[in-house]
Phi, psi and omega in degrees: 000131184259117188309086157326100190276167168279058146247137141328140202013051159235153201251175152310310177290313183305327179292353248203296183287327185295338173275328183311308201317300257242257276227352176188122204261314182287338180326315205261020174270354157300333180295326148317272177344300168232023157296332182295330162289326138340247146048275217259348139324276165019288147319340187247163178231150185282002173286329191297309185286358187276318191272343195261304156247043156280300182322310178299327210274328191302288208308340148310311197261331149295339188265326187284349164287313184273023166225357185314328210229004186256351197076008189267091194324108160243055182283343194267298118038286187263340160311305155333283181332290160336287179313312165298309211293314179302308179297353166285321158282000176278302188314282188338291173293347156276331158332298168319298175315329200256350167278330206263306178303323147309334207057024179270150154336113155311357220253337200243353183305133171232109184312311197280022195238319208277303194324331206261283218269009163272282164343313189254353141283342184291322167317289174351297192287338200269294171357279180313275158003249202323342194257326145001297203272325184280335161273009167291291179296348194270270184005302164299307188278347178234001178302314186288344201262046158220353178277000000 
């Protein structure tokens, strides 16, 4: 839901960005900052990768069954596997973390809901940014002929 000013299409958030813009030029630089991690985070859901790398872990440890008599290591392999499977319980726990800092329920908190809803305000803020910048410029170039 978008806040309404008496100006046609500005919102609250225009009103936000434009004082950030105006009183600290660095204010809004997170938004740079973590969209492209956003983004491409987005994308992923932690169940897929919870499922991706079971699967993996099978097909490792299967393989390591069918090769059990031939000598061939797959200690580098299974290290991996390890390493994912850990960074999965790290996620788990920044999860948590990341719920607790919020004030959500950990139990019903869904990363990929906030990640999602972080993405799309940092669109939002680039929006505003931009449509500013664009009533900045008509205003200069067409101010004088309505003044």
């Amino acid at each position: 839901m978008d806040t309404r000013a008496n100006k046609p299409r500005v919102t609250l958030l225009h009103f936000l960005v434009g004082e950030a813009e105006r009183e600290n030029k660095s204010a809004l630089l997170f938004v740079e900052e973590l969209y492209p991690d956003l983004s491409t985070a987005s994308r992923y859901t932690t169940e897929s990768l919870i499922t991706e790398v079971k699967q993996l872990s099978t097909s490792v440890s299967n393989l390591a069954n069918q090769l059990n008599f031939t000598n061939i290591p797959l200690q580098d392999a299974k290290n991996e596997v390890k390493s994912l499977q850990d960074g999965l319980k790290k996620i788990e726990q920044l999860t948590v973390k990341l719920a607790e800092h919020f004030c959500e329920n950990d139990k019903s908190f869904k990363v990929e809901e906030f990640i999602n809803t972080m993405k799309t305000f940092c669109e939002k803020i680039e929006q505003c940014r931009k449509q500013l910048v664009e009533t900045v410029n008509f205003i200069k170039v067409w101010g004088a002929w309505f003044a």
